[in-house]
KOLKEKE-75547 format. One record per residue (C-alpha): y, z, x; residue number from 0. Coordinates in Angstrom, 2 decimals, always signed. Each point is the difference from the previous one (the first is absolute). Layout:
BEGIN
       Y       Z       X num
       Y       Z       X NUM
...
% end
This chain:
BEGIN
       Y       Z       X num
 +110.02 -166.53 -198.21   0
   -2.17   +2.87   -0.87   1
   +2.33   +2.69   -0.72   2
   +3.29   +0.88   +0.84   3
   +1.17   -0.32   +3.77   4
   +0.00   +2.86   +2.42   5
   +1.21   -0.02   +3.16   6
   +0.76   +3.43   +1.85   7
   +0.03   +2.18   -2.99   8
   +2.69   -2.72   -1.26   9
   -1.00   -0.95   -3.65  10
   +1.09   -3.80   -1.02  11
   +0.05   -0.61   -3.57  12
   -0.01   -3.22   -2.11  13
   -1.12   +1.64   -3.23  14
   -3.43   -1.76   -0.12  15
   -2.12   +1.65   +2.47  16
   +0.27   +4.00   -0.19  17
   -3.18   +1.70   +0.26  18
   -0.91   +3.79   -0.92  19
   -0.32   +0.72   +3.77  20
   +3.46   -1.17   +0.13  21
   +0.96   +2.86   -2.82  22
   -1.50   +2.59   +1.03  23
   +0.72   -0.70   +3.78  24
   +4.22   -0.22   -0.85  25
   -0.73   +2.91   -2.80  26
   -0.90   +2.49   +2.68  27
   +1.60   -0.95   +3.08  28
   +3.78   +0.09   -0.38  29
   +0.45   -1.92   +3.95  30
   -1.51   -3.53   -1.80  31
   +3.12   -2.47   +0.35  32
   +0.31   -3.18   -2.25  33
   +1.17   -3.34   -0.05  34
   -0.44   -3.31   -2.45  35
   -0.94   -2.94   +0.65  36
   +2.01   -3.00   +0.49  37
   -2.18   -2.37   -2.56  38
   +0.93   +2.55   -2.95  39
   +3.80   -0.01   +0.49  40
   +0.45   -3.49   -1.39  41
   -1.47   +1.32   -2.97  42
   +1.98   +3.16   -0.40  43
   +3.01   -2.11   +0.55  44
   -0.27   -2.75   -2.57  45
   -1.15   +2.98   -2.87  46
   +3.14   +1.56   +0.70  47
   +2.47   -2.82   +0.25  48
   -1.17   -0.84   -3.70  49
   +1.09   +3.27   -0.98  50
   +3.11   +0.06   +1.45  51
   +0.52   -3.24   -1.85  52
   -0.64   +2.01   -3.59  53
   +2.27   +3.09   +1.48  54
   +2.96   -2.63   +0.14  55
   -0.39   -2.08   -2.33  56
   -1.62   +2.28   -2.88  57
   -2.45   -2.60   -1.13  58
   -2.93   +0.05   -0.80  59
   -0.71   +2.93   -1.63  60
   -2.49   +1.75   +2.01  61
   -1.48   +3.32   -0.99  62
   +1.55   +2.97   +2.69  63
   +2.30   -2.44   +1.19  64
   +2.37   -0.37   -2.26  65
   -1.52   +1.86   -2.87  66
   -1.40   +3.83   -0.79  67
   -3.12   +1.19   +0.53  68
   -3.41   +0.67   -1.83  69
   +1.34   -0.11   -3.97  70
   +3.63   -0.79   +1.06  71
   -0.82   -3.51   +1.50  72
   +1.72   -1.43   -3.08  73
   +3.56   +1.48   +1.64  74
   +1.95   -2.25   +2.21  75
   +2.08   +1.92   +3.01  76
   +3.08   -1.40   +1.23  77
   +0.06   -1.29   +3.73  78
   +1.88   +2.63   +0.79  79
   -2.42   +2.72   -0.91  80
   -2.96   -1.41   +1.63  81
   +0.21   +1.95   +3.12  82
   +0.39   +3.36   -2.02  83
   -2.39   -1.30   -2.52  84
   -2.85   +0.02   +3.06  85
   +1.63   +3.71   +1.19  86
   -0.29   +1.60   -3.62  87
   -4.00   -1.27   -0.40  88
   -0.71   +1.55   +3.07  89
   +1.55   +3.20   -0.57  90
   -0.32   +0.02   -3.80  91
   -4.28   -0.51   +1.35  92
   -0.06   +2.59   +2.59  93
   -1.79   +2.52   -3.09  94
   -3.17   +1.15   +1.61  95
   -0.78   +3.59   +0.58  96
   -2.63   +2.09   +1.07  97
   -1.48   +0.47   +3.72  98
   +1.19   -2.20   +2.49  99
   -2.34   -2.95   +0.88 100
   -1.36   +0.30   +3.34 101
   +2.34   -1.37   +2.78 102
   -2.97   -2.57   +1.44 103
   -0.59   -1.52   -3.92 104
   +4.07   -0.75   +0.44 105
   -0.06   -1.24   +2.99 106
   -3.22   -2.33   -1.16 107
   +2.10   -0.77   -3.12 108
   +2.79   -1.03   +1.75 109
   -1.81   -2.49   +2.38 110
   -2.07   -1.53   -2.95 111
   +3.64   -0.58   -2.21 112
   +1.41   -1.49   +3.41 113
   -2.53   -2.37   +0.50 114
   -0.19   -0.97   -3.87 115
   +4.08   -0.84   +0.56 116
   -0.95   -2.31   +3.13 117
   -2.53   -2.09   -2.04 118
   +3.86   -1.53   -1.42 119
   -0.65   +0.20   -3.83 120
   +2.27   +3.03   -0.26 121
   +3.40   -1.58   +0.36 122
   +0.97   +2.83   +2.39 123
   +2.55   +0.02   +3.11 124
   -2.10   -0.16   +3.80 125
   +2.53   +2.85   +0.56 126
   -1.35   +2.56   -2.75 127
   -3.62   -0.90   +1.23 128
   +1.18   +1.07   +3.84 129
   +1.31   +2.94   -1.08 130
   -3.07   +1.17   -1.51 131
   -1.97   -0.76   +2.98 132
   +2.71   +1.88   +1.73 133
   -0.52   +3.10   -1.86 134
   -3.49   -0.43   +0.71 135
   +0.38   -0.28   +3.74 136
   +2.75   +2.83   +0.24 137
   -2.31   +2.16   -1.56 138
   +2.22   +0.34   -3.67 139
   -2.36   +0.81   -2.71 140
   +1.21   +0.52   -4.01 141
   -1.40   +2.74   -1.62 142
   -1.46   -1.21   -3.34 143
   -1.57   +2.35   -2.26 144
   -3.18   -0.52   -1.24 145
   +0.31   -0.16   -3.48 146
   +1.93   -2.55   -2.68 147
   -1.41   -3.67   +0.87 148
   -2.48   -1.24   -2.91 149
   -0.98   -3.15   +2.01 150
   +2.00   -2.77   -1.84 151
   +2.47   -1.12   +0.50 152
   -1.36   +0.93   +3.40 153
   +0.67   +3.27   +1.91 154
   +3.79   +0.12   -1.56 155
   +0.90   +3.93   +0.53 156
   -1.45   +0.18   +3.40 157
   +0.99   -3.41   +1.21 158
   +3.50   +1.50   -0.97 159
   +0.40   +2.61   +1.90 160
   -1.27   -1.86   +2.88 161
   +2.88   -2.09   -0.21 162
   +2.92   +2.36   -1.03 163
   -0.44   +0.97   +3.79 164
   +0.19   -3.91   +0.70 165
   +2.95   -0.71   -2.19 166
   +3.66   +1.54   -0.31 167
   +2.28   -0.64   -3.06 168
   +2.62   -3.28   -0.03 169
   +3.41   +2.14   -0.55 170
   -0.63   +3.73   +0.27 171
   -2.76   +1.13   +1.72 172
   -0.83   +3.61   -0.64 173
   -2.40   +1.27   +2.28 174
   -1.56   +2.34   -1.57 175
   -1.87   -3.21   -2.00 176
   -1.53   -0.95   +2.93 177
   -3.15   +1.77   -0.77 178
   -1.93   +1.76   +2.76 179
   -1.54   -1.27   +3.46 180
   -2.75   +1.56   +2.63 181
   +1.50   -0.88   +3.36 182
   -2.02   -0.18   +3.06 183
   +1.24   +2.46   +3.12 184
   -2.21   -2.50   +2.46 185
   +0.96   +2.86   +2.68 186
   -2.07   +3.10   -1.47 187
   -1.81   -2.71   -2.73 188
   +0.61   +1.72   -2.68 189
   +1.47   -1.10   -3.76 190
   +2.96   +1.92   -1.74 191
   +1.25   -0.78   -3.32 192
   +3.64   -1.20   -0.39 193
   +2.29   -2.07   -2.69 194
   -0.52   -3.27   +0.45 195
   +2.87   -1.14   +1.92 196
   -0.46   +3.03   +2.35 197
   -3.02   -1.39   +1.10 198
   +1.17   -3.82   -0.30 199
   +3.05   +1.17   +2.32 200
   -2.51   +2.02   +2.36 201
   -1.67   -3.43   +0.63 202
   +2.66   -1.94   +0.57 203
   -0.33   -1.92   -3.29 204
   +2.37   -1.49   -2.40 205
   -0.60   +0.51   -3.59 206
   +0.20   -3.45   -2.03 207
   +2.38   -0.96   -3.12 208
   -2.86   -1.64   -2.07 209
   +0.82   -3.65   -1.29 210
   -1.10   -1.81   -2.92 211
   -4.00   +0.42   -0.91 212
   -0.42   +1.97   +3.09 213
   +0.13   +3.56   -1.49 214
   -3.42   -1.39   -2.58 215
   -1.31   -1.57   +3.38 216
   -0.41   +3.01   +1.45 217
   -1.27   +2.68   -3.26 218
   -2.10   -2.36   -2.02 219
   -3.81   -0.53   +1.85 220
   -3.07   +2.24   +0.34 221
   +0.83   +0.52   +3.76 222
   -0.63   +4.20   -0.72 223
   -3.08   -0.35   -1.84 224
   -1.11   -2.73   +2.37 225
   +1.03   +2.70   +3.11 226
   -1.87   +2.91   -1.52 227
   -3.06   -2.27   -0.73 228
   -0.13   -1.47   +3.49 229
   -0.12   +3.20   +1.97 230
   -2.96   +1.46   -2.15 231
   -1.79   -2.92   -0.02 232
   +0.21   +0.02   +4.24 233
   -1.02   +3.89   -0.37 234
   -2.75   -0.07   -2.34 235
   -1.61   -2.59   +2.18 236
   +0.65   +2.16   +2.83 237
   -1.37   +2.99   -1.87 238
   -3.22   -2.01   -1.28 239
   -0.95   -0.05   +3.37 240
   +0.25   +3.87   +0.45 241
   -1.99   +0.15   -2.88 242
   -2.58   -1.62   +1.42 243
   -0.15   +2.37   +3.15 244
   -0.10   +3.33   -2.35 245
   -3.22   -2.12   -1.90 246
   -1.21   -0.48   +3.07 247
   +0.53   +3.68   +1.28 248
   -1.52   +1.68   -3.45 249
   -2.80   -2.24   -0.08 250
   -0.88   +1.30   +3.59 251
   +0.31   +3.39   -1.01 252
   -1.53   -0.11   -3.54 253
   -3.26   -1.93   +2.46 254
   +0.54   -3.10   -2.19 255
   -2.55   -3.37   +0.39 256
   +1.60   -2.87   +1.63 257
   -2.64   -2.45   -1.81 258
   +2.91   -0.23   -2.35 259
   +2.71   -1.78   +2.30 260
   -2.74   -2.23   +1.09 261
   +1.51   -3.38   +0.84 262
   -2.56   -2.10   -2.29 263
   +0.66   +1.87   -3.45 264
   +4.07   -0.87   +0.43 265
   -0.93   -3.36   +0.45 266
   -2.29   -0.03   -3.37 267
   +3.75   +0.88   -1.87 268
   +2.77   -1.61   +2.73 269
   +3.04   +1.36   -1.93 270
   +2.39   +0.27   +3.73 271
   +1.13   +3.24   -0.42 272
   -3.86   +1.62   -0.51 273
   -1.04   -2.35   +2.87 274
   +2.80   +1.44   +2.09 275
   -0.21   +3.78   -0.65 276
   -3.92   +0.19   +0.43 277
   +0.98   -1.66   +3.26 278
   +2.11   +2.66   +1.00 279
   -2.40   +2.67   -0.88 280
   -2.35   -1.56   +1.96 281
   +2.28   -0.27   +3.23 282
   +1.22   +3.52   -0.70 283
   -3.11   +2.03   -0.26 284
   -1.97   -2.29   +2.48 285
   -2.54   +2.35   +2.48 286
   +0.67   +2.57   -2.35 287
   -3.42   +2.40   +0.51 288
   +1.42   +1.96   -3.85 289
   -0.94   -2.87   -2.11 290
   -3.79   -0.69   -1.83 291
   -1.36   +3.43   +1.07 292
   -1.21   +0.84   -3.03 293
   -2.78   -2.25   -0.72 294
   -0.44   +2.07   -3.59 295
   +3.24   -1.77   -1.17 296
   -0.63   -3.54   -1.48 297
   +3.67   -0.65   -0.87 298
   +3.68   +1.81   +0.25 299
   +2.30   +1.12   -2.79 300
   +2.39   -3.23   -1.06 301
   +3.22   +1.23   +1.76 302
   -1.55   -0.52   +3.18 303
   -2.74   -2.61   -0.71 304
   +2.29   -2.03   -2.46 305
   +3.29   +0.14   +2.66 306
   -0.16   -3.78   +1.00 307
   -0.16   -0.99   -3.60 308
   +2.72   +2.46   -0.96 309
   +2.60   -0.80   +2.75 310
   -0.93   -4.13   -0.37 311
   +1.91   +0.22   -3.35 312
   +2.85   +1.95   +2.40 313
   -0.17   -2.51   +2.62 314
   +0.13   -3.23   -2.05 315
   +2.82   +0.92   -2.30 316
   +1.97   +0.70   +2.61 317
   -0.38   -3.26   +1.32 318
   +1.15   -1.42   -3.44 319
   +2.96   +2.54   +0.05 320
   +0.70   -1.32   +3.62 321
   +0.15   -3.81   -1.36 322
   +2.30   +1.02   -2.51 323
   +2.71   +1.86   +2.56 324
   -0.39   -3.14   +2.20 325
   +1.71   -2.07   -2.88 326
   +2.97   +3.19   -0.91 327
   +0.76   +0.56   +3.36 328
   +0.80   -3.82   +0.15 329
   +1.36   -0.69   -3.19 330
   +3.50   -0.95   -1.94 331
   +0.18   +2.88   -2.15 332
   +3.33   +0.69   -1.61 333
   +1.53   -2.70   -3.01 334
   +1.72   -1.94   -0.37 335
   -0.92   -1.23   +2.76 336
   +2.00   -3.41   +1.53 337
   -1.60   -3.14   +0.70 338
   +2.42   -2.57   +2.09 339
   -2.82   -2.84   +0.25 340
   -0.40   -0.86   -4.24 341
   +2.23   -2.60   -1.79 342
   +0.97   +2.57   -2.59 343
   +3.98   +0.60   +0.01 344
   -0.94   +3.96   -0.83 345
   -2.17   +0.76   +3.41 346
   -0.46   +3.65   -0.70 347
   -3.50   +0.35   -2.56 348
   -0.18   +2.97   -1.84 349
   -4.10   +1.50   -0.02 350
   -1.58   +2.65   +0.40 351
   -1.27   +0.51   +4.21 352
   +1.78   +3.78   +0.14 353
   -3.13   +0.89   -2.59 354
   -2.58   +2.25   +1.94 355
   -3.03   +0.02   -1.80 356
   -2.27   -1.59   +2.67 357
   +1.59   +3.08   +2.39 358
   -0.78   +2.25   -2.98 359
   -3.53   -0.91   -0.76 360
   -0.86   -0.34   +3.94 361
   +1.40   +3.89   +0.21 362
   -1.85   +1.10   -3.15 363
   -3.26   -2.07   +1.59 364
   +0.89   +1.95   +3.60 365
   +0.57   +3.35   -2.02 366
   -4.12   -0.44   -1.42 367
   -1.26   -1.01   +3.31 368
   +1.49   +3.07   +2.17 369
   -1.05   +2.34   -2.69 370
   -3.53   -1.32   +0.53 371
   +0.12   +0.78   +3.42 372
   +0.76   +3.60   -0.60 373
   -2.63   +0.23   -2.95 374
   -2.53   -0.78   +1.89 375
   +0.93   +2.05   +3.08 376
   +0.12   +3.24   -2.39 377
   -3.26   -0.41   -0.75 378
   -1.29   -0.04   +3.65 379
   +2.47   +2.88   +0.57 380
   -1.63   +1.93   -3.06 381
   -3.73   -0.94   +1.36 382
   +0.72   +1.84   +3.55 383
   +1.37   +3.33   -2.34 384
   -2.98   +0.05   -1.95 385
   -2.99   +2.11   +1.59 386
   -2.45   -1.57   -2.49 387
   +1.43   -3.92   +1.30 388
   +0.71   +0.24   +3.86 389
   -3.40   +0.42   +1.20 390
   -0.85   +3.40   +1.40 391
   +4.06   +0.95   +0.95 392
   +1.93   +3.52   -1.39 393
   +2.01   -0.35   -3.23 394
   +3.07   -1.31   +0.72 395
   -0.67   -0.74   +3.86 396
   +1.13   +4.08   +1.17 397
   -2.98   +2.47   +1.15 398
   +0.26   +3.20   -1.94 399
   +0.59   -2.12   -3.23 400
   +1.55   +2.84   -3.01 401
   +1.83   +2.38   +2.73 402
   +1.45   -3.65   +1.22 403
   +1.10   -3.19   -1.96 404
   -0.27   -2.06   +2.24 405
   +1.29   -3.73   -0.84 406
   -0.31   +0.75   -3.81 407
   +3.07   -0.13   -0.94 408
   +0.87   -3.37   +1.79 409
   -2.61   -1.33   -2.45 410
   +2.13   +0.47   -2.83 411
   +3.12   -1.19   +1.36 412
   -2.24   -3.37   +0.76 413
   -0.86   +0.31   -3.62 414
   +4.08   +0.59   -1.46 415
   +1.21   -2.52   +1.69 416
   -2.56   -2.84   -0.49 417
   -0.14   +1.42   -4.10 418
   +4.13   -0.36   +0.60 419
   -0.32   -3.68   +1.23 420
   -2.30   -0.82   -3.44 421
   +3.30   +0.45   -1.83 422
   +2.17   -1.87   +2.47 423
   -2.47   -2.72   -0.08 424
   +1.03   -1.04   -3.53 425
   +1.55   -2.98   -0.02 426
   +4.05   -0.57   -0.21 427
   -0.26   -3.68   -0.38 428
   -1.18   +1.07   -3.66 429
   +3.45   +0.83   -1.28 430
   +3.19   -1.09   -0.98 431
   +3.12   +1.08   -1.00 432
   +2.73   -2.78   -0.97 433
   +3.14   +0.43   +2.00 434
   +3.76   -1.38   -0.41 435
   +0.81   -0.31   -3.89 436
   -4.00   -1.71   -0.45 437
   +1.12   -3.08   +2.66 438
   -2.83   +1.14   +2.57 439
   -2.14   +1.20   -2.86 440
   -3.83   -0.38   +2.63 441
   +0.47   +1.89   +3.43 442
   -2.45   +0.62   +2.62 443
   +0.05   +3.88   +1.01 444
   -0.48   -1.33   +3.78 445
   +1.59   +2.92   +1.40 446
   -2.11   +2.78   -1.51 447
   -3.00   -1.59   +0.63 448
   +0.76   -0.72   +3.21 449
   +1.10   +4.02   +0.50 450
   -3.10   +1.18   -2.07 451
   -2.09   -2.26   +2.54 452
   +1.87   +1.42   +3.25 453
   -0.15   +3.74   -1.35 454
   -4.09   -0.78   -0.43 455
   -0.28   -0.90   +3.34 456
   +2.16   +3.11   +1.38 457
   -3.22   +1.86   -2.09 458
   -2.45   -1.80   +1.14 459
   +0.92   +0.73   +4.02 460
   -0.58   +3.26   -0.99 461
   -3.36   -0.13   -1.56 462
   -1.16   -2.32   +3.29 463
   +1.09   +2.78   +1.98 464
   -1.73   +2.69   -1.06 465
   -3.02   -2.23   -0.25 466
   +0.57   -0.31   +3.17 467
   +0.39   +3.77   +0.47 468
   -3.66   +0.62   -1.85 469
   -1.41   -2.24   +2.10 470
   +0.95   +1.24   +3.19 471
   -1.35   +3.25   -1.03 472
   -3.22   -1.36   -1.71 473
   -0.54   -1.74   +3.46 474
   +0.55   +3.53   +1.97 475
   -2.46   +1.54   -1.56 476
   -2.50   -2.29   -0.40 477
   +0.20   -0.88   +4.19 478
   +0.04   +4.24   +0.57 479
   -3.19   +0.08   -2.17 480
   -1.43   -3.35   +2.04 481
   +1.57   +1.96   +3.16 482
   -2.92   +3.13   -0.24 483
   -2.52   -2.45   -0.47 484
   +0.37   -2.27   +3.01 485
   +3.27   +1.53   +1.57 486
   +2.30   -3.02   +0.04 487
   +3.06   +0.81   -0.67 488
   +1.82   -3.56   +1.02 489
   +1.25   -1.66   -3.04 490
   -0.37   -3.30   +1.35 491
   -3.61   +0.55   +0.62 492
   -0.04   +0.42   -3.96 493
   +2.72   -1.58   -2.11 494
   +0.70   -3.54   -0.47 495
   +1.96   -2.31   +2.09 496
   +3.01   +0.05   -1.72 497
   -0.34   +3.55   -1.95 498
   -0.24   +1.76   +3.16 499
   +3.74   -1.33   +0.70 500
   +0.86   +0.99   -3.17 501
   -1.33   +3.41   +0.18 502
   +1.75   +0.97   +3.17 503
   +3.25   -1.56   -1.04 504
   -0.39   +2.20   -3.16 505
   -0.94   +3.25   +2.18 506
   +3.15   -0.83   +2.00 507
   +1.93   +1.00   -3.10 508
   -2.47   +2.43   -2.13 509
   -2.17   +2.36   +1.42 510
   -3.40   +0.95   -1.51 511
   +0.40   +2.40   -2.12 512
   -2.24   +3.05   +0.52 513
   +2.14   +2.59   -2.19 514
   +2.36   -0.32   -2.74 515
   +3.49   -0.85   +0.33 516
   +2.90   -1.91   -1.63 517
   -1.41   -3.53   -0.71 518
   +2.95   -1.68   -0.90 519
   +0.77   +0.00   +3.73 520
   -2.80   -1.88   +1.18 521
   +0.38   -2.68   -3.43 522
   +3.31   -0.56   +1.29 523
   -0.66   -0.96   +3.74 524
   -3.29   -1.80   -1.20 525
   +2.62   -2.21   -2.04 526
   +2.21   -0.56   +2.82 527
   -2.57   -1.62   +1.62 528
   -1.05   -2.19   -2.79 529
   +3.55   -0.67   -0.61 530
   +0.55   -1.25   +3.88 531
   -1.74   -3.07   +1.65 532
   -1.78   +2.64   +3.02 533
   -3.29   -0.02   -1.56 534
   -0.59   -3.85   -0.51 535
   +1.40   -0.79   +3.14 536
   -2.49   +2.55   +2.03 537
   -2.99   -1.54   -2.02 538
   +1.15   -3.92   +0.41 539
   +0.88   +0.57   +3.73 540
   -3.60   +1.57   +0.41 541
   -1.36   -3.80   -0.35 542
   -0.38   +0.87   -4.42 543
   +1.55   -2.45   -2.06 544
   +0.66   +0.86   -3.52 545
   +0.60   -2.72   -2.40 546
% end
């Protein structure tokens, strides 16, 4: 099998073969319905008959079965507690605060904790793991804030108020501690926030009376970190690509020399990612009648000359952060976890798998590499502004430069936000804080480096796009000055293949700009379109394959 099965937007899950396209895919498109797979119920069952063994009989002593958590694992809880003792952890965890998480990291977090439950380590109910997929399908998504999870022992705080919606209490259930819900209106598709068991009941739903070890099943894994991680990795290799189309439209309009991209210098230093973006540069500005007109210029400035080299770091760590989602996404996460097959009388094995530091070093490593993108971009960006760098064009790309401004000011917010991602840059994965009376005394920070990594990537968008934005209007005036010369005035007789899609897709959205007038207008729709999937699509239909 190479990933997991779909069949009519019907997802089928055995907890070995989820891919990213399978996260982001169920993420952001609410209609995905799920099922799992025969082979993995066997497994599911025989984890959880062992535990109901334990719940009866009270032996062994296994750690959140019949003991406390974290420091309290020394304390023993009567059989009769053990359903309230898996109620109290989740409510007594539900302790995050700040912003809400977005509803598609959620809805990723909840499919990667479902299909860690179907691998059968977790000693959980099939029941529990339907209703999660339930929610899923019915469109029922917790709100988790942002803020409280240090990454060990996994995602607790977030994880919890993921499944106080899940979960109801064994005697009296009070439903105002049944956290809060997004439920989808599929009618008008739109998301309003509810209690919980509003928006369970909306859908149809039962709320489940947690048994023994499910309630630590369910909060202890890396499944939010993990989510948030996924969908900027997916993103940021979307966005690299974008990148490459600004390069290719500044180094058009700042009449760059393509001896640079040549095939045979890439080949002298074959890291993939270098090989790969000169390609693209080459397929992008190819027929382009702007580039090597200056025969006085020997070489170009690094940020454009040096952009294959650059963006091959980009490219090839975010192959290695890809290799090490393939394993999460996959992976038995949460402890103890229960292992039916070994001659041991005590099957559950207490380690540590809910501890996030390959997740927290892959989002530090992903929070480097986007910021690299936008440093580099800035420069370009600050090249067109400059009267004395962009080759015979007005100070800050506006006739009548000092009674207009022009694109000046766009400069700077190019510059504050790639300065702002220096600082977000700095790793998390550093630091640690022991937690729970000195018991998890070495923690991950997974979640903040995975938000620091995301909110980079938000900035970076932005700088693209008013590269993007220069470059459009670097490329206007160069082909009006070209225009009285010859008296063209057909783009495609001028720009590259694949830049001359780019630059009408961009004039679609921002017109040149021949007098002043609030910027932050045009940054804005320029980011919607590097935000959506338009541009790509019109290049790669057009017979230009990015890689």
């Amino acid at each position: 099998m190479s990933s997991a099965k779909v069949n009519q937007e019907r997802l089928i899950l055995d907890g070995n073969h989820l891919t990213l396209l399978d996260v982001v895919r169920c993420a952001r498109k609410p209609g995905v319905r799920f099922a799992i797979s025969e082979d993995a119920l066997p497994r599911i069952e025989k984890s959880r008959k062992w535990v109901e063994k334990v719940q009866q009989s009270g032996e062994p002593v296994v750690y959140g079965v019949n003991t406390g958590f974290g420091s309290k694992a020394t304390v023993s809880i009567s059989r009769n507690n053990l359903k309230q003792l898996q109620r109290n952890l989740i409510m007594s965890h539900s302790a995050g605060t700040g912003a809400p998480l977005p509803i598609e990291v959620v809805r990723a977090a909840m499919l990667l904790r479902a299909n860690t439950l179907i691998k059968g380590y977790s000693g959980i109910r099939l029941a529990v793991i339907e209703t999660l997929l339930q929610m899923l399908e019915k469109g029922v998504t917790p709100w988790i804030p942002e803020q409280g999870s240090v990454g060990a022992s996994g995602d607790l705080a977030p994880l919890s108020h993921l499944t106080l919606v899940l979960s109801c209490d064994p005697h009296e259930d009070e439903k105002s501690n049944s956290g809060k819900a997004y439920y989808f209106h599929r009618d008008i598709e739109e998301w309003e926030l509810l209690y919980g068991w509003e928006a369970m009941e909306f859908a149809g739903i039962p709320r489940i009376i947690l048994e023994a070890k499910e309630g630590l099943a369910l909060n202890n894994g890396t499944q939010v970190s993990t989510a948030i991680l996924a969908l900027t990795v997916y993103d940021v290799n979307q966005l690299v690509k974008k990148a490459d189309i600004a390069m290719a439209m500044s180094l058009e309009a700042l009449e760059g020399i393509s001896s640079a991209f040549r095939k045979e210098i890439h080949q002298l230093r074959p890291h993939p990612g270098q090989v790969k973006t000169a390609q693209n540069i080459r397929r992008l500005t190819r027929g382009s009648k702007l580039l090597d007109r200056r025969p006085e210029k020997v070489q170009d400035a690094y940020s454009l000359r040096c952009h294959p080299q650059v963006l091959a770091g980009v490219r090839d760590g975010l192959d290695y952060i890809c290799r090490i989602l393939e394993i999460e996404l996959n992976a038995t996460n949460d402890n103890p976890v229960i292992l039916p097959e070994i001659a041991d009388r005590n099957k559950a094995i207490s380690g540590g798998n809910f501890h996030a530091q390959p997740i927290a070093f892959a989002a530090d490593f992903l929070a480097i590499l986007a910021s690299e993108i936008g440093s580099i971009a800035e420069r370009r960006i600050a090249r067109m502004s400059d009267k004395n760098l962009n080759g015979g064009l007005p100070s800050f790309l506006i006739s009548n430069s000092g009674l207009s401004s022009g694109l000046m000011l766009a400069q700077y917010t190019a510059a504050a936000l790639a300065s702002e991602n220096k600082s977000l840059a700095h790793p998390a994965s550093v630091d640690s804080i022991p937690t729970c009376e000195n018991q998890e005394d070495h923690v991950s920070m997974a979640p903040i480096a995975a938000r620091k990594a995301r909110k980079i990537l938000q900035n970076v968008s932005k700088i693209v796009a008013i590269e993007m934005i220069y470059a459009a209007q670097a490329l206007d005036l160069r082909m009006q000055s070209m225009n009285k010369n010859n008296g063209s005035d057909n783009p495609e007789n001028i720009l590259g293949e694949g830049t001359v899609i780019a630059y009408r897709e961009i004039r679609k959205h921002v017109p040149f700009l021949e007098a002043d007038r609030p910027i932050y207008k045009d940054i804005e729709a320029a980011e919607r379109l590097v935000n959506s999937d338009t541009l790509l699509e019109k290049i790669e239909s057009a017979g230009i394959d990015l890689v």
